[in-house]
N, C-alpha and C positions, 0 to 999 in steps of 0.2 A: 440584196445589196442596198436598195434605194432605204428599206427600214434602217439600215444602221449607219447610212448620212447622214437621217434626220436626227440616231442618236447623239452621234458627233455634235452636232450643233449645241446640246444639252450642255457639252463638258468646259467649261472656263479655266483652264488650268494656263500656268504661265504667269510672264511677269503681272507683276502688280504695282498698283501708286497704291501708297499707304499715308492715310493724315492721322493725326493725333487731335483731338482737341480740347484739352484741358477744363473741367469744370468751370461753370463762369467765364471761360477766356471769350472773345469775338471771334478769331479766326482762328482755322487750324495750321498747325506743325507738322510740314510735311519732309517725314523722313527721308527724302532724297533715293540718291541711289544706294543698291543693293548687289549685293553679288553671292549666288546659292540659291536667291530664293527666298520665299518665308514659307514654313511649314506650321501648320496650323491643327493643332492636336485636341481635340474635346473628348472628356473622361466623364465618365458617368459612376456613382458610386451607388449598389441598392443593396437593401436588407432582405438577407432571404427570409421568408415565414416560414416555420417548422409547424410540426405537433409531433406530439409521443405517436399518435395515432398511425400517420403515416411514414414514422420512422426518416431516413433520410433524404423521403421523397420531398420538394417545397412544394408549399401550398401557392406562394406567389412571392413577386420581388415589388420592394415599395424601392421608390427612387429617394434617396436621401442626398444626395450630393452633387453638384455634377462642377466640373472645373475644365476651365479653357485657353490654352496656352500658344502664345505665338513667338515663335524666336525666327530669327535669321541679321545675316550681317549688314549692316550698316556700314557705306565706306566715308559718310561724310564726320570726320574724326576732330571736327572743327569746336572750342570753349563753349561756343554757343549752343551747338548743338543737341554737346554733353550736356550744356547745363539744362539746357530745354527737356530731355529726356529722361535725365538721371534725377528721382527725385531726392539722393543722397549730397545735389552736388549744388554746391552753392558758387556761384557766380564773382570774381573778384573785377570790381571794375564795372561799367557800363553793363549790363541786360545785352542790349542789342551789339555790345562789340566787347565781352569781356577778354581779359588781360590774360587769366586764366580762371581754372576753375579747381578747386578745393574739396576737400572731401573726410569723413571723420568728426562732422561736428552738430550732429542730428541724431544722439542717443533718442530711443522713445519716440522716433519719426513713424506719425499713422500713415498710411500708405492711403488709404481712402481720401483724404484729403490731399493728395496727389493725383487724382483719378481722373478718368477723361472718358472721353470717344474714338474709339480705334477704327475707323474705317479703310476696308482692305477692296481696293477698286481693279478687280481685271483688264488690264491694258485691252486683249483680246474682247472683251462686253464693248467694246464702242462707246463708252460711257454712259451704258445701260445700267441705272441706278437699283434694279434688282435683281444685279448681277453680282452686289457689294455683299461683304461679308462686315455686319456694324456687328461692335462688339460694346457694350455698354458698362461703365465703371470698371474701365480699363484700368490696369497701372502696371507701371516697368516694374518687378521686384528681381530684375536677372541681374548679372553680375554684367562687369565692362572689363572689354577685353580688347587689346590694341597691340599690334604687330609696328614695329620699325624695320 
């Protein structure tokens, strides 16, 4: 019993604070509350090696890919926010207090030039910093979705 306490300690799972922070920016943008969760999915793509020799057996897998995705919902549904987030979304009015926020005029938008620092901090880690999940040349490319 006592080995699988000490595993428990291991597990960080649970809420999280999440910041953003924007290439070049000073300070991060921290996405507020959440409700669900964030789910965090890492995919790896590899090339299997063949030969005639051994038929369908692989010789080895080379890693060619690997991609990493995090979604979950967001309740803070405020212009700012969007605009802070959305790198589709342009701001009408003040940055810090826009009026609203726009969308549809960023044909040919590179998305790396939107990219940041994703840091995903376990409330449960005590703010134990390598507890964190950094995700490095982050960028939103999900869709925004809003319930009335």
């Amino acid at each position: 019993m006592g080995e699988i306490r000490r595993m428990a300690k291991d597990i960080q799972v649970g809420v999280c604070d999440v910041l953003f922070t924007p290439e070049g920016a000073g300070a991060p943008i921290a996405l507020g509350l959440s409700k669900g969760g964030m789910t965090i999915k890492y995919e790896l793509e590899y090339f299997e090696l063949t030969s005639d020799q051994t038929g369908g057996m692989p010789l080895d897998d080379v890693l060619i890919g690997e991609k990493i995705t995090v979604e979950g919902d967001i309740l803070d549904t405020s212009a700012k926010k969007i605009a802070e987030l959305m790198p589709t979304a342009t701001a009408e009015g003040e940055m810090d207090k826009p009026k609203a926020v726009t969308f549809g005029s960023r044909p040919g938008l590179r998305v790396i030039d939107h990219a940041g620092k994703l840091v995903l901090s376990p409330i449960a880690a005590n703010g134990d910093p390598s507890r964190n999940i950094t995700i490095h040349h982050a960028a939103n490319t999900g869709n925004l979705e809003m319930s009335a």
